[in-house]
C-alpha positions in Angstrom: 99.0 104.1 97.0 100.6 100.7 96.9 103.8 102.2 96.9 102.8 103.7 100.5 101.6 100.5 102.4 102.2 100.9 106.0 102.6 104.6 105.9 100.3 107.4 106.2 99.0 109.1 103.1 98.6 113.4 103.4 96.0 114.9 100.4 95.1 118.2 99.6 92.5 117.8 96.7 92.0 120.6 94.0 88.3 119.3 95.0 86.5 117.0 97.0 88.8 114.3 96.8 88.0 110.9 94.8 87.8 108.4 97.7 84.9 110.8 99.2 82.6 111.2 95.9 79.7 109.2 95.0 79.4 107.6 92.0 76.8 110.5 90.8 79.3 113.0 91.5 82.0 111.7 89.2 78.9 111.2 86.7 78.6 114.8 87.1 82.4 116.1 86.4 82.6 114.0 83.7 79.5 114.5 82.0 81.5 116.3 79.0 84.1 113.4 79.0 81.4 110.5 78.0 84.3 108.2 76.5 86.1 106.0 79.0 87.0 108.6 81.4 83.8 108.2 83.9 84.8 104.5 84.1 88.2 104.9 85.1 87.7 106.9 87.6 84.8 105.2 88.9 87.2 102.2 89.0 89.5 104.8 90.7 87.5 105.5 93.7 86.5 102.2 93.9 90.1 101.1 94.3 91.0 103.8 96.5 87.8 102.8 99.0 89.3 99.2 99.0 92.6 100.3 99.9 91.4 102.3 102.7 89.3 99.3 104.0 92.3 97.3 103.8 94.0 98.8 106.9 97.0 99.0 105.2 97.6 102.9 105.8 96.0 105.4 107.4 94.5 108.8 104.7 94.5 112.3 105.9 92.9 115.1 103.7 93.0 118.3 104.4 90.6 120.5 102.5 89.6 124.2 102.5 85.9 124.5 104.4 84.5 126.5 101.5 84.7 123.4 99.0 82.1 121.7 101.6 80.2 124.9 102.0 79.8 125.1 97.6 78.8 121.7 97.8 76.0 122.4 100.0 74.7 125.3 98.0 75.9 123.7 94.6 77.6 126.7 94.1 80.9 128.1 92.7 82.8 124.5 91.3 79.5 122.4 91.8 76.9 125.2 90.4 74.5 123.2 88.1 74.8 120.4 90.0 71.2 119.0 91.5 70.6 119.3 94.9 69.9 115.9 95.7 73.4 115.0 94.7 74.9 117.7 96.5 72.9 116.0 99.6 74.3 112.6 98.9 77.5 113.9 98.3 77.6 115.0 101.6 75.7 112.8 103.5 78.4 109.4 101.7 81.2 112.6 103.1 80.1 112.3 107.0 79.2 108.7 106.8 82.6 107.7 105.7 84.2 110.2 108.0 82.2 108.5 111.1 82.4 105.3 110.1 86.5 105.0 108.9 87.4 107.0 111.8 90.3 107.1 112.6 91.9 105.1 109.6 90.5 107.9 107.9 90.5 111.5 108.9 89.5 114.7 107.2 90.3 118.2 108.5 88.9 121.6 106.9 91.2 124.5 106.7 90.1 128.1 106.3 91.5 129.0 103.1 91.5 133.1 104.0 94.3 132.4 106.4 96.2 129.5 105.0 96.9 128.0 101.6 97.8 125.0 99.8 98.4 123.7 95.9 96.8 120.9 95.6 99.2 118.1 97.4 99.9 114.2 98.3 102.2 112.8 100.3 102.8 109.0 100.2 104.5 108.2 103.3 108.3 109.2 103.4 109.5 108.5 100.5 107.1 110.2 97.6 105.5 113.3 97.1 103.6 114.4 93.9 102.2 118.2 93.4 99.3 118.9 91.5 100.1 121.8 88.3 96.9 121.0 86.4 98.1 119.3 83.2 100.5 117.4 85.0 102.1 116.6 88.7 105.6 116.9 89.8 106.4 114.6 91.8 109.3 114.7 94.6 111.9 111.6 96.3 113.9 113.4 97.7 113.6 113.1 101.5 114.1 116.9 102.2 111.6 117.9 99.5 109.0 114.9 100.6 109.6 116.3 104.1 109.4 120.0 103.7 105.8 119.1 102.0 104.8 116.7 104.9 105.4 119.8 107.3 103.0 122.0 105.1 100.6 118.9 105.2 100.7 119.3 109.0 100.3 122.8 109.3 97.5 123.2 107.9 96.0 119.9 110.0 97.4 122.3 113.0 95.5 125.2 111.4 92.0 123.6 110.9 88.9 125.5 111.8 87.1 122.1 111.6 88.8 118.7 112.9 88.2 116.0 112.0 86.3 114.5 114.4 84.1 117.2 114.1 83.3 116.5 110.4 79.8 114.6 110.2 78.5 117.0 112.7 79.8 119.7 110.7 78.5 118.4 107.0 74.7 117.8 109.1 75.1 121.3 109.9 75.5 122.4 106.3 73.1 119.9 105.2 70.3 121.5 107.4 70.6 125.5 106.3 
């Protein structure tokens, strides 16, 4: 992130992304990693939040609409997960959304009619893909910008923008 001061970052998460989860989320996923993992990443988010409140650069995610819709119903990735959380979750989501906007933007994607790996682009000069174990990351400008123009499509292809978004969490908040 340092790295990309002054330029905007692009993230596709594999889930809700770190900057948007509440402390009792990442208490959640890491419930079966009790050593020092929970407070890394809690330091993580943490770090992320203050970079974002720095103004330094902007943070665009793009995320598939069903990973807010499971979070709602704690269902698919977050099934077993209370309720209450899942309400929090969401509720920190559109209150971040509304309150950052427009240093920081989130756009849902319908994931039936596009697709993405899990992706983030750091300005012009770095891109890093997500594999699972491990990320591959990319300098060379035609690679960085060949993933940059996927970031954008599917920010062109959003079924929910992100202006929309706390309207649209509240919406999934009150089924």
């Amino acid at each position: 992130h340092q790295e990309a001061a002054g330029y905007k970052v692009r993230h596709v998460p594999a889930t809700l992304p770190d900057i948007l989860k509440t402390e009792s989320m990442l208490d959640w996923e890491y419930a079966l990693f009790r050593d020092q993992r929970l407070d890394l990443a809690i330091r993580s988010m943490r770090d992320q939040l203050e970079w974002l409140e720095s103004g330094v650069s902007d943070y665009e995610i793009a995320l598939p609409v069903h990973e807010l819709e499971a979070c709602a119903t704690a269902s698919g990735y977050y099934a077993g997960l209370d309720r209450d959380v899942c309400r929090q979750q969401l509720n920190f989501i559109a209150d971040l959304c509304r309150d950052k906007f427009p240093r920081l933007r989130l756009f849902l994607f319908d994931a039936r009619k596009v697709f993405s790996a899990p992706v983030t682009v750091f300005g012009p000069n770095l891109a890093v893909v997500y594999v699972g174990q491990c990320y591959l990351a990319f300098r060379e400008s035609q690679r960085v910008r060949s993933l940059t123009d996927h970031f954008d499509w599917l920010v062109r292809e959003a079924s929910v923008d992100a202006r929309d978004i706390p309207n649209h969490i509240q919406g999934l908040i009150n089924r």
